[in-house]
C-alpha positions, 0 to 999 in steps of 0.5 A: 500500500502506498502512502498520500503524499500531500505536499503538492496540494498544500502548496495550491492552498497556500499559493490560493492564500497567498494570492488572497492576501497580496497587497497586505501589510508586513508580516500579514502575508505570512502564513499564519498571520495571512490566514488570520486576517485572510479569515478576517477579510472575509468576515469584512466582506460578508458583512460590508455587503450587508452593510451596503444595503443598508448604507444606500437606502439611508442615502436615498432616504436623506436625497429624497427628504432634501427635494422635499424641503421645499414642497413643504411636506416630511419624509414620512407623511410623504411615504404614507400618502406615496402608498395611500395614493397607491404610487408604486415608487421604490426610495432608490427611484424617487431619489433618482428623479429627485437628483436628475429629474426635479420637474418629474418628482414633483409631479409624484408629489402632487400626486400623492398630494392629491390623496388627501 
């Protein structure tokens, strides 16, 4: 019976590592320290695309109550009469008229407007 030999896909997995943690700082591309913080990018990274979400929703939440600053009306009676008035606009669109097309954004006002 002959015995595995496992040196050459060691090498592959540390050469993936090491691959993975190009570009980091000092003594982070070494093995043991790389597989450490290999472990903590990837945490990062899992949670930062959970983060995004969250991140852009607030951006489009605070440009759309800005183009509401002057219509005299606040954010929230503004998503209530948006789903009185039956408007199917979702916050990343209306943000996208209230930064590109004011005219057209308005325009979704008065007519969420016109549900009360």
């Amino acid at each position: 019976m002959a015995r595995v030999k496992r040196a050459a896909l060691s090498r592959v997995r540390k050469n993936r590592l090491y691959a993975r943690v190009k570009g980091f700082f000092l003594g982070r591309q070494r093995l043991r320290q790389a597989m450490e913080h290999a472990d903590r990018a990837k945490r990062f990274a899992f949670r930062g695309r959970k983060e995004k979400k969250r991140h852009f929703r607030a951006l489009w939440i605070v440009r759309i109550n800005a183009a509401l600053g002057t219509t005299g009306i606040s954010y929230s009676r503004f998503i209530h009469l948006l789903k009185k008035s039956n408007i199917q606009l979702d916050r990343k669109m209306l943000a996208d008229l209230a930064l590109n097309d004011a005219p057209a954004f308005a325009a979704v006002v008065e007519k969420a407007r016109a549900a009360l």
